[in-house]
N, C-alpha and C positions, 0 to 999 in steps of 0.2 A: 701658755696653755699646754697640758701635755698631752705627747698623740695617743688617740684614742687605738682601741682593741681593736687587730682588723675582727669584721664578724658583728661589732658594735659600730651604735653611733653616739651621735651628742643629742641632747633634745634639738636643736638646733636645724641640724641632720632630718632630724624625723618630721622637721615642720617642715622643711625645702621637698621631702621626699613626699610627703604626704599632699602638698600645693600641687608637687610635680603630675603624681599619679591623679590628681581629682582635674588636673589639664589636658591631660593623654584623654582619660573615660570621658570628661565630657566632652574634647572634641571628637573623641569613635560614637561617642550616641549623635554627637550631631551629624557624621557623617550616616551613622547608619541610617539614624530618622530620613535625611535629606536622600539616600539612595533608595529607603522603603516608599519615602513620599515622589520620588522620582519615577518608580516603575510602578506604582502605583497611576500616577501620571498617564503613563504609556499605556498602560492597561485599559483607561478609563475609555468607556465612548465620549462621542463629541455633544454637544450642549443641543439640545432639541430631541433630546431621544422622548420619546412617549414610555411614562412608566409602565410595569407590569414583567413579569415574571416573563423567562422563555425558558420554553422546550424545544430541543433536539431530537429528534426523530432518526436514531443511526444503529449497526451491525453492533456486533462484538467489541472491544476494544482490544484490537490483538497488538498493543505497546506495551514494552515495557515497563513494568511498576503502573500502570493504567494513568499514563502521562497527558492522557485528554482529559481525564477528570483532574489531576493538578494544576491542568491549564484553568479550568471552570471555576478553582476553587483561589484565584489570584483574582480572576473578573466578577468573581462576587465578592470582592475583600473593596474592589475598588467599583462598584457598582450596585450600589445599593437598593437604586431601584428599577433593575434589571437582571434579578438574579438567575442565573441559568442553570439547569440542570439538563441530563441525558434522560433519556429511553431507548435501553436496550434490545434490539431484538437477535435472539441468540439463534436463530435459525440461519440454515444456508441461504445463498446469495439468492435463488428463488423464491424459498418462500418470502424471504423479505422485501422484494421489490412488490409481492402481491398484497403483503401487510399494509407498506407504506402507499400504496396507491388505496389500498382501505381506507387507511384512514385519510390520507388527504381526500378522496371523494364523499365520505360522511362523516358527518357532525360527532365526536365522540365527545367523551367525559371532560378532556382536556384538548385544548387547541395543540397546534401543532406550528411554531415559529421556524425554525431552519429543519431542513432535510439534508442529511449526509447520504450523498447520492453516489451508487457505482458509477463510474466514467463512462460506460451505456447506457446509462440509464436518462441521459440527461434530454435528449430530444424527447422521449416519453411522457417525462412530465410535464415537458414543457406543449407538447401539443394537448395532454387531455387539461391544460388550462390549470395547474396546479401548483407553479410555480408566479413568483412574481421577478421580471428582467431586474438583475441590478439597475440600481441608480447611479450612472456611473458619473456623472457632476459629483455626489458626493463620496466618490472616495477620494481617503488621502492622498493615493497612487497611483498611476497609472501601471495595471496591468500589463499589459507589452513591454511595458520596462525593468518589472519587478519579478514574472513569476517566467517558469522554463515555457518552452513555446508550444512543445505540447502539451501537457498536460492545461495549460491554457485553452488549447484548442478545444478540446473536451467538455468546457465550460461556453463555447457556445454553439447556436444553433439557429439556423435561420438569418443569419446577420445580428444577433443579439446575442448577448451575452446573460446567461442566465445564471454562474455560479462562481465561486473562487475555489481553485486546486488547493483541498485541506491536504494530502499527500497523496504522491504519485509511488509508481510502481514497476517495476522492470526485473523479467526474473534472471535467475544467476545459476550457475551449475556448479552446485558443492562438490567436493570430489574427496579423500581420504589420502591425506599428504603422508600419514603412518605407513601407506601400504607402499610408497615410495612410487605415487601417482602425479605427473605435474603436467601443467597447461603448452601447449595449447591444444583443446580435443576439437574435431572433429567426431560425427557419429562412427565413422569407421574406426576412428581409433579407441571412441568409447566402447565399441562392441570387440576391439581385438583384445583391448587390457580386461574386459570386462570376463570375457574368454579365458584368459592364461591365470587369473585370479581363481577363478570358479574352479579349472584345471590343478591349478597347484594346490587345492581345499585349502583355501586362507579360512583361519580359525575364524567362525561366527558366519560366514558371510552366505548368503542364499542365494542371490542371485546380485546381478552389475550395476543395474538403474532400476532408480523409484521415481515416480510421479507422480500428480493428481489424475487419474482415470478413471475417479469415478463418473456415474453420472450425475453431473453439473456441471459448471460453467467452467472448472476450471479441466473438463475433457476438451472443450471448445480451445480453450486457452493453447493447452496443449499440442490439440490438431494443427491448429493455424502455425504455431512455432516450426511443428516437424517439417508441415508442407512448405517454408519459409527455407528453413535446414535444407534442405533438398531440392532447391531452385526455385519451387512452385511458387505460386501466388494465388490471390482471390481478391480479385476487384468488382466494385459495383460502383456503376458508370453515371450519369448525371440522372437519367429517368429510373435507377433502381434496378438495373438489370444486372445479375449475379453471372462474371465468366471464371471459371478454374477448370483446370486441366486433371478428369476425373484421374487419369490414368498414373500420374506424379504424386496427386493426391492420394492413391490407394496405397501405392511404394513407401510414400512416407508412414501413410498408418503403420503398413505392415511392421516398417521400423519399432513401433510402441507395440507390437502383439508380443506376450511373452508366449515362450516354447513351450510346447504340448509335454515334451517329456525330457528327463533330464534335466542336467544344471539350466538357467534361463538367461538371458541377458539382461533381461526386462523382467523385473520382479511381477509375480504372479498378484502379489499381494494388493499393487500399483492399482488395479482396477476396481477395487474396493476403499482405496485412500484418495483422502483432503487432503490440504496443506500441513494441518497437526500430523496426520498419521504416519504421512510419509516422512515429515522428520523424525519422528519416534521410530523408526526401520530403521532412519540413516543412522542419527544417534547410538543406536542401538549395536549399530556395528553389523548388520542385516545385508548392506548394499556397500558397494563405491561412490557410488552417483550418485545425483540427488536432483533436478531440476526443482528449486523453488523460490518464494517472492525474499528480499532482502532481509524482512524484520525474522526470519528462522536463523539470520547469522549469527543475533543477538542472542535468542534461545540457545543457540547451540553451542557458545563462547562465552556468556556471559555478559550483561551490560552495560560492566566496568570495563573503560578501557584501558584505564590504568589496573588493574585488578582481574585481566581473564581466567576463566575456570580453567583447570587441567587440558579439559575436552582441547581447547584450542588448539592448543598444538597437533592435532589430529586431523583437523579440519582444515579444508582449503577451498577457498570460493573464487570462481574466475568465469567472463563472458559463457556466453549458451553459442551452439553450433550457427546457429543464424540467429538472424533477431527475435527478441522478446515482442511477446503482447504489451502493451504498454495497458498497464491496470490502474489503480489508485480510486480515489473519493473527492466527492465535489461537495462545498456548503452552498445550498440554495434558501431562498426566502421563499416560506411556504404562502402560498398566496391568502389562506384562511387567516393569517398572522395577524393581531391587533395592533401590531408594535414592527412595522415594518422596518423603519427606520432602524430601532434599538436591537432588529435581529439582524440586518446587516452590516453593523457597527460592529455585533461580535463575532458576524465571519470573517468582519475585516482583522479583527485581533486575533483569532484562532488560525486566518493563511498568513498574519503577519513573521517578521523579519525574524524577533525572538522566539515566538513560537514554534515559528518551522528549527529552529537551533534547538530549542529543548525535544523537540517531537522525533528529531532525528537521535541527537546525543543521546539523550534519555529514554526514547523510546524505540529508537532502530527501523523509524517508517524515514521512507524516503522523501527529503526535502523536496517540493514543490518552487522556492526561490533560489534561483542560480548564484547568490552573494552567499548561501552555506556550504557552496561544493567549493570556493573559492578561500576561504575563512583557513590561516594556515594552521590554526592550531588545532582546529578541527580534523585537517587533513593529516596531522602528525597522529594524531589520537586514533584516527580510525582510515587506516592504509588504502582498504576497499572505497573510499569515496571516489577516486576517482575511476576507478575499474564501473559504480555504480553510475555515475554519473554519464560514462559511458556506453553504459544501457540504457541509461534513460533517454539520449539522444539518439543511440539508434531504433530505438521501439519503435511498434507500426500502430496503429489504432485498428479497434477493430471498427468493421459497418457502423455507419453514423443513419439511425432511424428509429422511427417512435415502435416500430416492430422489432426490432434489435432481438428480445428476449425471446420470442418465438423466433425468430431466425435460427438464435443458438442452440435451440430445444430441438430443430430438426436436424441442423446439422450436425449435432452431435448424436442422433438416433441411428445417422446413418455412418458415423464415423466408429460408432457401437459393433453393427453389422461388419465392418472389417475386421474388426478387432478377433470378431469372433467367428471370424473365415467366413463368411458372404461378400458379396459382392457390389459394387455402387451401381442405383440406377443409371441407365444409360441417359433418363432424363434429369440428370442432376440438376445441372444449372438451371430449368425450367421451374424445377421444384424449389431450388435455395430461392429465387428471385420472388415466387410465390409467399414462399416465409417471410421473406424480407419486407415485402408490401401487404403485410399482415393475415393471410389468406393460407388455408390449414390445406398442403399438397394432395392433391385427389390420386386415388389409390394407395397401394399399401405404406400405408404411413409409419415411421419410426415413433415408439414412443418417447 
């Protein structure tokens, strides 16, 4: 036979080649089918669920590429007759705990199956009766052994356990590695580089540190941090009783008051910014500093981790001067739920093992299961995990009680007043502890 053309074959050739290739495809579809039919699997709830559609009752989706709804849209591929969908409310962290107590206290158009609840918010609903306790016989896992220990904590209340940690939180302080800025800060060093910055007019820059300052929660956030930064504390003791040390705590504000005139260290702006605004400042090239929650790393580097934007290299994130607020989101079973069952089956898949891996990878919120801070390809991919993970273990919680959000409402009315050169009442602690056991402080009240 004589040798054929390289480049050619024989027919021979093209039947062996042609067998070969129809061996390879059908076994990648068999493995694909068998890997689609597999997480399909893992997706699905377990057998007794009660049919019927659920709703989600939850904030904004601030992940990236809107990774909670790609999660929804795998558990209705494998859930047919529990198909879930969200309800957004786009309002600040107030109005929406006042929404979602709305509607869990009256009858609306549509029921309401899981609640995506603030991490304070959880004693709340569980005292006005609005939540239903996990079923903990049926979960797959045990808790204690699967999810990080506080943000677990979080999720109960009373000795019960009312929710599963969807993502946890812990803030971080961005800084600008371009200006040839590096860790480890302290406030005095934030405020001396913040100083020689402002000093030497570094092109673009207005003042040293941004924050949230507005009024909301995340002013509360931020007070508790500073007073944290600077020694202080604030504890409430088994009967509810509020003790802090007004006079540390005033020091500390004074630290977040920006300067009346001239360069500032503390951005002016800060007391009018969210968490969006103030990275649009940092971004911007506005500030050096940045106090804020983890998922702004992703914004501000890109999502890719193989693939970071430009910006990156600009950016640097490392621990906060003392410890963070521990923040994040709990899923709860709304107690009005017709499908008890089949809404806690998909908070067990929404806090589960994969999904906290896509929610962090993919979306840059912080895992809630300790097996994704550990996961080494993870940790090659994204450096700041364990810098993260190390905020997350040092965070403090804030007050654990069904008045929580009036709590915050006052104490930030009067963390307002320093800010803006007055003074703390002499009866503070009487007054926080008043908030605290839901009771509006008699005389001049902070708004």
């Amino acid at each position: 036979m004589p040798p054929t053309r390289r480049g050619r074959s024989t027919p021979g050739a093209d039947r062996r080649n042609w067998w070969r290739a129809f061996g390879v495809g059908l076994l990648s579809g068999v493995l694909v089918a068998t890997l689609g039919a597999l997480l399909l699997w893992k997706v699905a709830g377990p057998k007794g669920l009660e049919p019927g559609d659920l709703v989600i009752l939850t904030g904004r989706d601030d992940s990236e590429g809107q990774q909670r709804q790609a999660l929804l849209k795998l558990w209705n591929a494998a859930n047919p007759h529990n198909q879930a969908r969200m309800i957004s409310l786009n309002e600040a962290a107030d109005a929406q705990y006042a929404e979602m107590i709305n509607r869990g206290e009256h009858e609306k158009e549509e029921d309401i199956d899981v609640f995506n609840l603030d991490v304070t918010w959880t004693a709340a609903f569980a005292e006005k009766d609005l939540l239903r306790p996990i079923d903990e016989p049926r979960l797959a896992e045990r808790p204690d052994e699967t999810f990080l220990a506080k943000p677990l904590r979080t999720c109960r209340y009373q000795g019960r356990l009312w929710a599963l940690p969807f993502n946890t939180d812990a803030g971080l302080l961005y800084y600008r590695r371009d200006l040839g800025l590096a860790p480890p800060f302290d406030w005095p060093k934030i405020e001396v580089e913040s100083a020689r910055l402002l000093r030497e007019r570094t092109a673009g820059l207005r003042a040293g540190f941004t924050s949230q300052l507005d009024n909301y929660e995340g002013l509360t956030v931020n007070a508790l941090e500073a007073l944290w930064a600077h020694g202080g504390d604030l504890r409430v003791d088994d009967r509810g009783t509020v003790s802090v040390d007004a006079k540390r705590l005033a020091d500390a504000l004074r630290s977040l008051t920006p300067s009346t005139g001239g360069a500032s260290v503390v951005s002016p702006g800060a007391l009018n910014q969210n968490e969006d605004q103030s990275r649009e400042a940092f971004a911007a090239g506005e500030v050096a500093f940045m106090r804020n929650w983890p998922v702004a790393y992703r914004k501000l580097t890109g999502g890719d981790a193989s693939a970071p934007s430009p910006a990156a290299a600009r950016v640097g994130v490392t621990a906060l001067p003392g410890p963070s607020v521990l923040g994040g989101q709990n899923l709860a079973v709304a107690r009005q739920s017709r499908q008890p069952r089949a809404a806690q089956a998909l908070i067990e898949y929404l806090t589960g093992e994969e999904s906290q891996r896509t929610l962090f990878e993919k979306g840059g919120f912080a895992a809630t299961r300790a097996v994704v801070y550990t996961d080494a390809v993870i940790k090659e991919n994204y450096p700041y995990l364990p810098l993260l993970q190390g905020a997350v273990d040092r965070a403090r919680l804030r007050p654990v009680s069904p008045h929580y959000v009036n709590f915050s409402r006052v104490l930030r009315g009067y963390v307002r007043e320093v800010i803006e050169g007055r003074t703390l009442p002499a009866d503070l602690e009487a007054r926080l502890t008043e908030a605290l056991r839901g009771v509006t402080p008699t005389g001049p009240a902070p708004d």
